[in-house]
C-alpha positions as CSV (number, residue, x, y, z in Angstrom):
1,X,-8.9,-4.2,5.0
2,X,-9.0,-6.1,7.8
3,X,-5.5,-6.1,8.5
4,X,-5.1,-2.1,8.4
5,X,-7.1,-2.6,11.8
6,X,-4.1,-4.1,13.5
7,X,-1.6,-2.9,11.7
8,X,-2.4,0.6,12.6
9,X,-2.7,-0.4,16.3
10,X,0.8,-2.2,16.2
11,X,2.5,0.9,14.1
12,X,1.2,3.4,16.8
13,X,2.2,1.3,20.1
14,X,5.9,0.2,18.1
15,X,6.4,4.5,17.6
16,X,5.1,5.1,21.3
17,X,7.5,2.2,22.2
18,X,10.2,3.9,20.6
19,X,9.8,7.0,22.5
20,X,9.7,5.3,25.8
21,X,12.3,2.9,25.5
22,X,14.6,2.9,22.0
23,X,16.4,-0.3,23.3
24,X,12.9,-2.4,23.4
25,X,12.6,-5.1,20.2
26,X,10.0,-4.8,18.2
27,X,9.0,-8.5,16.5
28,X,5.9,-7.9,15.1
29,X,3.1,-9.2,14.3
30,X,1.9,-13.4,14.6
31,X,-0.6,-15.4,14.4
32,X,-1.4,-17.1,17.5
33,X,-1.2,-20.4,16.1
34,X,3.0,-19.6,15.6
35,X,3.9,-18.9,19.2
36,X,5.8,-20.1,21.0
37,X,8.3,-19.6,17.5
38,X,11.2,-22.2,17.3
39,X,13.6,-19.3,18.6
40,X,12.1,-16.4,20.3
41,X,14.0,-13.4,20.6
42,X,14.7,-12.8,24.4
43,X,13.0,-9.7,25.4
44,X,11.2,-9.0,22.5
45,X,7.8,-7.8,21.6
46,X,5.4,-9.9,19.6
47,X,1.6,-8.9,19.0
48,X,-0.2,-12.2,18.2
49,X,-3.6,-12.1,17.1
50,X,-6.0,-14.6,18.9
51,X,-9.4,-13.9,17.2
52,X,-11.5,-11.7,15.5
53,X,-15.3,-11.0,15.3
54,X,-18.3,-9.1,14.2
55,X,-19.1,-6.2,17.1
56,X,-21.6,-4.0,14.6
57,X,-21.8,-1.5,12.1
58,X,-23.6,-2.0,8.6
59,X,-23.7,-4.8,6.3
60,X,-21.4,-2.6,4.1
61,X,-19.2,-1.1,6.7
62,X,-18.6,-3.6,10.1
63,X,-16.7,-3.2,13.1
64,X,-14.5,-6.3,14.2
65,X,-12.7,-6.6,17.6
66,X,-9.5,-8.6,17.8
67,X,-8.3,-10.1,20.7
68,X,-4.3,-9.9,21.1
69,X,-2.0,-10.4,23.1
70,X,1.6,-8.9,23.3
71,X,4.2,-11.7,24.3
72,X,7.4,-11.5,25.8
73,X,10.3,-14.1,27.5
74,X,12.7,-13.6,29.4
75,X,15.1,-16.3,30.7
76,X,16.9,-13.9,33.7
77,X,20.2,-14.3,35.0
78,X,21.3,-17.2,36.7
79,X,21.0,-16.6,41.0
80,X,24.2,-17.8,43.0
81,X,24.5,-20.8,45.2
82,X,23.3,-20.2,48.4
83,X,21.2,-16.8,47.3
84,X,17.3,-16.4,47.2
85,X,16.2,-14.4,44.6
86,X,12.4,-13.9,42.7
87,X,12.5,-15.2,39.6
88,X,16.3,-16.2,38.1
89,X,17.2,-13.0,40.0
90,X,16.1,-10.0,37.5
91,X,13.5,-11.6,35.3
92,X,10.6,-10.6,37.6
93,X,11.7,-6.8,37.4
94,X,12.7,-6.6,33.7
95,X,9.5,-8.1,33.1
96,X,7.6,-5.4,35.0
97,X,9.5,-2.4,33.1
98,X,8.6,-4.4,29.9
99,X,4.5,-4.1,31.3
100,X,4.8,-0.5,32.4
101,X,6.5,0.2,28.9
102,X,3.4,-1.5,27.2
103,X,1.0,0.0,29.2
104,X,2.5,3.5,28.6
105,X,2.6,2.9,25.0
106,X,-0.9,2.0,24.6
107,X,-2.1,5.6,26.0
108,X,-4.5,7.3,24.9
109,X,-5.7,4.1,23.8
110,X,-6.8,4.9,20.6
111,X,-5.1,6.4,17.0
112,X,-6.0,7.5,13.3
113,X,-6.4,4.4,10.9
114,X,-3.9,3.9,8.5
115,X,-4.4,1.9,5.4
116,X,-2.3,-0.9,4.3
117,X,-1.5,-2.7,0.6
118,X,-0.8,-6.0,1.1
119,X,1.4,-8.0,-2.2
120,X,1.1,-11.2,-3.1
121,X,4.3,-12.5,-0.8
122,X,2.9,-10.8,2.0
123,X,5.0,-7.8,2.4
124,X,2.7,-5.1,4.0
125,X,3.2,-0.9,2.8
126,X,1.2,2.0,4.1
127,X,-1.2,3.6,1.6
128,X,-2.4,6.7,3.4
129,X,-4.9,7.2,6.4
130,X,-8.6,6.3,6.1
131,X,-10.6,9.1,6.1
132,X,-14.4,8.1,5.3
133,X,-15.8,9.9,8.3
134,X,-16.4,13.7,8.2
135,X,-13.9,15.8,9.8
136,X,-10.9,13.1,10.1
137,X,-9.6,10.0,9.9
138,X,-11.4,6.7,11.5
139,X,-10.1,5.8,15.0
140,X,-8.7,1.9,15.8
141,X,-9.4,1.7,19.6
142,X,-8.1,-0.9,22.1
143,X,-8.7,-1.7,26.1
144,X,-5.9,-1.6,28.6
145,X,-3.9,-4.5,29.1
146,X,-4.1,-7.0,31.2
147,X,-1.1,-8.9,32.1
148,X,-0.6,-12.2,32.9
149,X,2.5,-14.9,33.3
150,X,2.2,-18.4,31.2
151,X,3.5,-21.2,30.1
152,X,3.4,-23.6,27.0
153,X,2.4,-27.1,27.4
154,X,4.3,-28.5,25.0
155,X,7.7,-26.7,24.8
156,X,7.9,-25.8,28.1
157,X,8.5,-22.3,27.5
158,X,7.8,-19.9,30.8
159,X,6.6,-15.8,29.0
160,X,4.5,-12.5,30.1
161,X,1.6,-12.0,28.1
162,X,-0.6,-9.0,28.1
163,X,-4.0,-9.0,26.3
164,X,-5.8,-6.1,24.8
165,X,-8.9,-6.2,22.5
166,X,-8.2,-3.7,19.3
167,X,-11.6,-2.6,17.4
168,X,-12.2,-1.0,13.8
169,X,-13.9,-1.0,11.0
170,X,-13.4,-2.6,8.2
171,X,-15.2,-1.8,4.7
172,X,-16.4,-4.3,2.1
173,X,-14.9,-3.5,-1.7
174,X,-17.0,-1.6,-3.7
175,X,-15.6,-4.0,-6.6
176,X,-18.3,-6.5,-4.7
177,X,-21.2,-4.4,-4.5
């Protein structure tokens, strides 16, 4: 499934995460359509999906890229009368632990697939790993980040965002064939 792709990729950077910083949120996962949500969560971690397509494979096996992006906000703390600060004083700098965090977590930049049931409300449960290849699971890869400040349009809202592209295979059903 399609979804195992991404899911494995946000499972493996949310357990890195955890390691390098327990305090970080973890949000999960969005369309990109849905962001900016109504209330974001200061601080915390969303990975929205932008696109996917086709990058190869075999008519029976294909390997899709998604591009993502992890999204964050921070509002700061208000800076003083009469002081000059970056930023509502700390925003710039949490916002730079946040991106080394992310960066740190998406080492080696690559992890076994998992595979994922999905029900018919949505809720998601791990199956097991995929394991068509000889000698070990299949791999979900992704590029480094790249990190870069925005703004919506329409709400307003000032967040980080850093974009990574996350490729795997998916497999068609044998049920089809």
């Amino acid at each position: 499934m399609l979804v195992s792709v991404i899911d494995s990729f946000y499972t493996y950077v949310a357990t890195q995460m955890a390691t390098i910083d327990p305090t970080q949120k973890m949000a999960g996962i969005i369309s990109a359509r849905d962001w900016p949500l109504t209330a974001p969560i200061e601080g915390a971690l969303y990975l929205a999906v932008l696109a996917h397509r086709p990058v190869g494979g075999t008519e029976s096996q294909i390997a899709y890229a998604f591009t993502c992006q992890w999204l964050w906000f921070l509002r700061g703390t208000n800076i003083g009368v009469g002081q000059q600060a970056e930023d509502r004083g700390d925003r710039y700098r949490r916002s730079m632990v946040i991106a080394t965090n992310i960066r740190n977590a998406h080492y080696p930049g690559f992890c076994s697939k998992r595979d994922f049931a999905v029900d018919g409300t949505g809720n998601i449960t791990q199956t097991g790993y995929t394991s068509y290849l000889v000698g070990g699971a299949e791999s979900v890869r992704w590029t480094r980040p790249a990190f870069a400040p925005r703004q919506d349009d329409a709400s307003g809202l000032l967040y980080e965002a850093a974009t990574t592209v996350v490729t795997g295979m998916d497999d068609v059903l044998t049920a089809i064939a």
